[in-house]
C-alpha positions as CSV (number, residue, x, y, z in Angstrom):
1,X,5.5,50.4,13.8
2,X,3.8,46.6,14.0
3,X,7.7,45.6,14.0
4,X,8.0,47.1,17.1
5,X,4.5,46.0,18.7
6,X,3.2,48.1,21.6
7,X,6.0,48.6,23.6
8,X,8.2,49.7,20.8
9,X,10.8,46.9,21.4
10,X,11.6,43.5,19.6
11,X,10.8,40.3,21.6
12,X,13.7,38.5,23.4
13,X,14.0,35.9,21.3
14,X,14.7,38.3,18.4
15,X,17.6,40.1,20.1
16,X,18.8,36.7,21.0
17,X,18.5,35.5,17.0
18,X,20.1,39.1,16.4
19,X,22.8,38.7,18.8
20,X,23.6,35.2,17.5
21,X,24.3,36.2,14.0
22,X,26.4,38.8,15.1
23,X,28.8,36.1,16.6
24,X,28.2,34.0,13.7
25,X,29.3,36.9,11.5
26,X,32.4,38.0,14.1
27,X,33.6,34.2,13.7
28,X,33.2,33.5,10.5
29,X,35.4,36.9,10.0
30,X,37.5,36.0,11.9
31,X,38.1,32.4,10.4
32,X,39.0,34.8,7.2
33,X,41.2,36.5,8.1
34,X,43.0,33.7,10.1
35,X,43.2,31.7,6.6
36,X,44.0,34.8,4.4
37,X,47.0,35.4,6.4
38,X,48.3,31.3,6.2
39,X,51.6,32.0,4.5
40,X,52.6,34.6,7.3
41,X,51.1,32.0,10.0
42,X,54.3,29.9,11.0
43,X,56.1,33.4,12.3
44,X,54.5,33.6,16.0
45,X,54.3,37.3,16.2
46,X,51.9,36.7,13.3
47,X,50.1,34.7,14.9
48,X,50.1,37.3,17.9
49,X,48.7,40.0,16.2
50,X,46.2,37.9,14.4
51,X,44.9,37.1,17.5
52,X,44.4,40.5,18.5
53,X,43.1,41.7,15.8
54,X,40.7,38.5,16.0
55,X,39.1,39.8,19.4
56,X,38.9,43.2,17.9
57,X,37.1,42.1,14.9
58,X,34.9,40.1,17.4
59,X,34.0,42.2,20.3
60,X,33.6,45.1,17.7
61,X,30.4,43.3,16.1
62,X,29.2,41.8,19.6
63,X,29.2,45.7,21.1
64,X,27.7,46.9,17.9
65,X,24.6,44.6,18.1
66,X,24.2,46.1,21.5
67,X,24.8,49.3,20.2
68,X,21.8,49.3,17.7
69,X,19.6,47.9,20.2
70,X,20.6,51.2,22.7
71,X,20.2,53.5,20.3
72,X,17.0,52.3,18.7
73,X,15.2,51.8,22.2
74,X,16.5,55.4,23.6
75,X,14.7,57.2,20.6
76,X,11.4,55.2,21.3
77,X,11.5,56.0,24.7
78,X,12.4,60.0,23.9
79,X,9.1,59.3,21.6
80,X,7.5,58.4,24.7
81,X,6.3,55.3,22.5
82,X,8.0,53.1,25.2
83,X,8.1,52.9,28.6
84,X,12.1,52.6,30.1
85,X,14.2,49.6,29.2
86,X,15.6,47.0,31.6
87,X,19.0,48.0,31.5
88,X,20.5,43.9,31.8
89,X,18.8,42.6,29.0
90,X,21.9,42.5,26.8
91,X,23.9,40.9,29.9
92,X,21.2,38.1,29.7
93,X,21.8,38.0,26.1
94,X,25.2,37.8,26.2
95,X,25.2,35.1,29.2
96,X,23.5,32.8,26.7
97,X,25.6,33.4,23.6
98,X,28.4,32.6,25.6
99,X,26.8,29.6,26.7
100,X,26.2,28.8,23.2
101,X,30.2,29.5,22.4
102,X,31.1,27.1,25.2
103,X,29.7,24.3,23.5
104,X,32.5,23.5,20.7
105,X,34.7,23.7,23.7
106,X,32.9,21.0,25.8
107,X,32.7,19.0,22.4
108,X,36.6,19.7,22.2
109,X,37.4,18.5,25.8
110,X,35.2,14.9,25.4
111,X,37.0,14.1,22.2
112,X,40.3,14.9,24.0
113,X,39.4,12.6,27.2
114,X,37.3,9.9,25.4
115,X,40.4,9.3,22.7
116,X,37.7,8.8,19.8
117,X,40.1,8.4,17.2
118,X,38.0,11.6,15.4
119,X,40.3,14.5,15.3
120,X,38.0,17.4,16.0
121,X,40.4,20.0,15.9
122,X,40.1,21.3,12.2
123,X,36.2,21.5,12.6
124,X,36.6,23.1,15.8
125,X,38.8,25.9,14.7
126,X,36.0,26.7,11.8
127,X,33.2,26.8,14.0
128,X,35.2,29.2,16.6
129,X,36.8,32.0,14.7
130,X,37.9,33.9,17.2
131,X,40.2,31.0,18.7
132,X,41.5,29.7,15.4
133,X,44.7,31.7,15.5
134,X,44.9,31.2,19.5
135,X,44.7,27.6,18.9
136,X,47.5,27.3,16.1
137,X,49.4,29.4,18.7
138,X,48.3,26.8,21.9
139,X,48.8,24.0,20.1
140,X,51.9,22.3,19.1
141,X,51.4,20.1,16.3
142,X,47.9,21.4,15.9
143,X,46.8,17.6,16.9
144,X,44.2,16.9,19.5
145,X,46.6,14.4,21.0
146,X,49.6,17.5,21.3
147,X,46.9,19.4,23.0
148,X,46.4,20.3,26.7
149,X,43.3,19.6,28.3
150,X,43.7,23.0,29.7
151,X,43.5,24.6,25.8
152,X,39.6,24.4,25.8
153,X,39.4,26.2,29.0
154,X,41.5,29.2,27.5
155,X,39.1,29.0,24.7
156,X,35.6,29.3,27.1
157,X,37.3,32.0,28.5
158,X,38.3,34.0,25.5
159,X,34.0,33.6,24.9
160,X,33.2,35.1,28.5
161,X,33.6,38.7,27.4
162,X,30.6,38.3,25.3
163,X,28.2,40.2,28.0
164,X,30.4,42.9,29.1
165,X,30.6,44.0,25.3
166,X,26.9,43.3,24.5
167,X,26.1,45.3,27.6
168,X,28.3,47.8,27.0
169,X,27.2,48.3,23.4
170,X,23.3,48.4,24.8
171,X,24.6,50.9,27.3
172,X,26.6,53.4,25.0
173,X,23.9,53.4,22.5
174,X,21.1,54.4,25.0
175,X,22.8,56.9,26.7
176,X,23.7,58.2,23.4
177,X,27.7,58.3,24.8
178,X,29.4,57.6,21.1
179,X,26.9,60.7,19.7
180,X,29.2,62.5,17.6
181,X,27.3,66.1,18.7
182,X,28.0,65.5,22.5
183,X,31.3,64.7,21.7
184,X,32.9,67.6,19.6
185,X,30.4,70.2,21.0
186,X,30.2,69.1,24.6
């Protein structure tokens, strides 16, 4: 119960540690599975579906720390041990994990401009899992010089979904929508 304080919810800054490790975890799967599948990687279609199934991976863990959140707060405040959530929290969450995400990008785009002779490329592609495939696909020679300036933008916006799922995880789990009672007996 002291894990929960008076309120029966975890600070801000927790969810925000919480939600970070999450994307942490969703790219550094995703990295995984991008290098386990190297010897398929020249065929594009490969490279397609690994894509795909990198946003799955992805989204799937950034909904799912919403989720937990939903569900955890709903039965606290069906306890009445807490007084009714703000129902954005996870969108402010997710604004600044995707704030956090746009930083390799904005790293990516000053060592394309300033033509530092430091490839950043290879460390970029390990620190954002969920682009590493995208970016062998978007990227010619997989060279910062062969790529576009435009690449790094594709990459922010592959990150901007972060709120809708975090928010939509937060909102499933408190309305109890994914409760496997209310759906086979509703």
């Amino acid at each position: 119960m002291e894990y929960f304080g008076k309120t029966g919810r975890q600070p801000f800054a927790k969810q925000l540690l919480v939600g970070f490790l999450y994307m942490l975890l969703g790219n550094v799967l995703c990295t995984i599975m991008t290098i386990s599948t190297a010897a398929f990687i020249s065929m594009d279609m490969i490279k397609v579906v690994v894509v795909l199934l990198a946003f799955i991976i992805f989204y799937s863990l950034i909904f799912t720390v919403g989720y937990k959140d939903g569900d955890r707060e709903q039965k606290y405040v069906n306890l009445h041990k807490a007084e009714p959530p703000d129902m954005h929290k996870w969108v402010k969450i997710g604004i600044i994990l995707t704030l956090i995400m746009y930083i390799p990008s904005i790293l990516l785009i000053i060592n394309k401009l300033s033509g530092i002779e430091f490839d950043m490329l290879l460390v970029y592609r390990f620190a954002d899992g969920l682009v590493y495939a995208l970016a062998l696909l978007l990227i010619p020679d997989n060279t910062i010089d062969s790529m576009n300036v435009a690449v790094p933008f594709v990459f922010m916006l592959c990150y901007s979904l972060i709120p809708v799922a975090a928010h939509l995880g937060y909102y499933f789990g408190y309305t109890q929508k994914l409760d496997k009672d209310k759906i086979m007996y509703n």
